[in-house]
N, C-alpha and C positions, 0 to 999 in steps of 0.2 A: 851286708849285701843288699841291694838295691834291685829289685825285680819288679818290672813293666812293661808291657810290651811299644809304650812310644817313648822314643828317645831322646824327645822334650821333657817329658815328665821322670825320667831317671835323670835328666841334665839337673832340672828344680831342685830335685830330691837332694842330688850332692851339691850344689851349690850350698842349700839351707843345712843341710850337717856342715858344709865350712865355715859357715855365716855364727853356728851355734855348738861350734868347735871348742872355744874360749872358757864356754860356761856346761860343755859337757864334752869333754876329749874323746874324738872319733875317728875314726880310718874305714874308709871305703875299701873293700879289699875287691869286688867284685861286683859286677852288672850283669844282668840277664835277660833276654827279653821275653823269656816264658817258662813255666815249671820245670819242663825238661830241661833247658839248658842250665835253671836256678841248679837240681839237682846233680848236673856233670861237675859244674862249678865246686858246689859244696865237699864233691869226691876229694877231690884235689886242695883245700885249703881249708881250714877252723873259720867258721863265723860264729860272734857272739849274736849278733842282731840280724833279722832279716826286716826289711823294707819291703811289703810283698801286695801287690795290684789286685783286686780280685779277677778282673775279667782280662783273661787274656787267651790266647790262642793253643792250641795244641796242649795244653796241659794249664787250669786257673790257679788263682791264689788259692781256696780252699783247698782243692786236690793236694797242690804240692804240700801247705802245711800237713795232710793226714800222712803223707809220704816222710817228711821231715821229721812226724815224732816219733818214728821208728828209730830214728838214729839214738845210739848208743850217747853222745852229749848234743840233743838238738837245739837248736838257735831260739834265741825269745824272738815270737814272731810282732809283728806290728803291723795290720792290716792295712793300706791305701785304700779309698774308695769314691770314685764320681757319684754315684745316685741309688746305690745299693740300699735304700733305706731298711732292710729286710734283713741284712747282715746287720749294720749299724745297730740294732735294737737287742739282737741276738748279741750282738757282742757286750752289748751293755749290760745285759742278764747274767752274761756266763763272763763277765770281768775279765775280757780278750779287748786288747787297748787298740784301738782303730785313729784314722786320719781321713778326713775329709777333704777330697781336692776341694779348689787348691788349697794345697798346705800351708799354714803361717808356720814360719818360725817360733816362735813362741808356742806353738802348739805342737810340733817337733820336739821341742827343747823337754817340755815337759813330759809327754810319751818316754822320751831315753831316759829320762830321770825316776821312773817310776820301775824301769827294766828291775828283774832279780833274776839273776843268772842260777840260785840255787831253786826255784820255782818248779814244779812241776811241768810237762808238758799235757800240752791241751790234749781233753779228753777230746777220744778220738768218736765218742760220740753225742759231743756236743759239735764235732765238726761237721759228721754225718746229716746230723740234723740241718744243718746250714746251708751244705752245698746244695745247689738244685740240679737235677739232671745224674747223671751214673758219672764215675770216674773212668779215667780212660785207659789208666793202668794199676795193676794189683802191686804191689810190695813184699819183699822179705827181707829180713836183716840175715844176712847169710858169711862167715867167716868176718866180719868187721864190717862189711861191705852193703851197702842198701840196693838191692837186686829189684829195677824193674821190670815187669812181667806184661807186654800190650796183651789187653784184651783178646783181639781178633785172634791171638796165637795161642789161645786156653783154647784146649779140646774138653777138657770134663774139670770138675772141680769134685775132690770126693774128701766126705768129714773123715778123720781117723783118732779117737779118744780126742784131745785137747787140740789138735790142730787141723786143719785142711789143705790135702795137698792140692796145689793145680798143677795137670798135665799140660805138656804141649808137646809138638813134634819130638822135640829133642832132648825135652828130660821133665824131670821134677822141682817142683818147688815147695816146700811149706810155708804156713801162711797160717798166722797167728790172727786167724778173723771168724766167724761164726757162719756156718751152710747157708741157717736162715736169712742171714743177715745179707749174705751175700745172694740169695735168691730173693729177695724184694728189691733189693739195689739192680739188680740185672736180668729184670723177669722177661726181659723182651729178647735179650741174646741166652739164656739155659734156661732149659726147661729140667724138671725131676723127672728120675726116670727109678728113683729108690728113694728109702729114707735118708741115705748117706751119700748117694750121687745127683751129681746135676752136669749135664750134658750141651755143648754149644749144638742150638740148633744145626748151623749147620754144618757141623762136622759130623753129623748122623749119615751115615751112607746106608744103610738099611738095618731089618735084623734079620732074625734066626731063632728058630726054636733053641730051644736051651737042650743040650742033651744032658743035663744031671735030671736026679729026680726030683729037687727041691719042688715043689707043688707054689712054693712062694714067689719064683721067677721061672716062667715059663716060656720069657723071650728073652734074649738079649739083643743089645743094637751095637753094627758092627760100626767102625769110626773111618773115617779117612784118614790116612797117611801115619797107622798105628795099627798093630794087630790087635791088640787088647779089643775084650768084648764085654759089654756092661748088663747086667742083669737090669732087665726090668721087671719093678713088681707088679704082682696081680692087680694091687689097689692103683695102681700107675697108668697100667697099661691103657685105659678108656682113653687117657690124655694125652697119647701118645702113638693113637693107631692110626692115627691121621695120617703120620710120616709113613708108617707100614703100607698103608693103599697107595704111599704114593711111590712106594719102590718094589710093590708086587705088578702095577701097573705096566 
């Protein structure tokens, strides 16, 4: 599969896999011009190889790879890159095989030849470390199926033993990723509002005195377009009363 967002440089792409066919037999099964359509695509047909751009629109090459190594048999990736010198160095440390536009042939040829399809997939946090900027959707492997989850549509994200669920309007999702991990990657859209929750700003529509007796959480904050109500802790609450003045106001 071949993912780019211009359609000159997916044209190059397959041309040099037909050029370098002879001395490493290949089949294009599929083009994409951005993560999310890479990921519709992969739904629907087995890839061994992905051919994947870093910079691209509405969802880049690093993102889709952390998305990709969810899957139950994920694709050996092989990064494309104009000027990224910053990935290029990372990938040479963490032994993730990249391409430099423009690509030679010969340097194609060789990338496919080094593929092992029994290999692990890339840790997902050496990819973290790579990407720059938050991702723009969360992931779950869900009945065979790689489930994604936009952002803007997470109302709370709460820890529960080994996993984290996120809410949204219409249901749940689990997500095999870590609270903390996800509240440094996304400190500008949730804030904590417990040890075990983290809340979309703005799905905060106010709070409320807690009527249990816990002494521990003494507020809770009500959510838009959900009735559920989230405990806020005492130790929280300082960072959090901002939003309180702003809906007793």
């Amino acid at each position: 599969m071949i993912v780019d967002d211009e359609t000159p440089a997916r044209q190059r792409l397959r041309d040099l896999l037909a050029d370098v066919a002879t001395e490493v037999p290949n089949a294009v099964v599929a083009e994409a011009a951005n993560g999310l359509l890479a990921l519709a695509a992969i739904e629907e047909l087995p890839v061994d190889v992905a051919l994947i751009d870093i910079r691209m629109p509405k969802m880049d090459g690093i993102e889709l790879a952390r998305h990709l190594a969810q899957l139950e048999h994920p694709p050996v990736i092989i990064f494309v890159t104009a000027y990224d010198a910053y990935a290029v160095q990372a990938f040479e440390l963490n032994a993730i095989d990249y391409l430099v536009k423009p690509v030679r042939a010969q340097r194609l040829a060789a990338a496919l030849h080094k593929v092992n399809y029994s290999r692990p997939p890339m840790a997902p946090q050496v990819l973290a470390q790579i990407q720059q900027g938050a991702r723009t959707h969360l992931s779950c492997h869900e009945r065979g199926r790689l489930l994604l989850i936009p952002l803007p549509e997470i109302l709370y994200l709460k820890a529960d033993l080994k996993y984290v669920t996120a809410r949204t309007a219409s249901r749940e999702y689990l997500l095999d990723e870590s609270l903390t991990h996800l509240e440094q990657e996304f400190s500008e859209r949730f804030i904590r509002l417990h040890r075990s929750v983290l809340v979309a700003r703005e799905a905060i529509a106010g709070f409320e005195k807690s009527a249990t007796d816990d002494a521990e959480t003494q507020w809770q904050a009500l959510l838009r377009g959900i009735p559920e109500k989230l405990p806020v802790s005492r130790r929280q609450w300082p960072l959090v009363k901002s939003y309180a003045r702003q809906f007793s106001s």
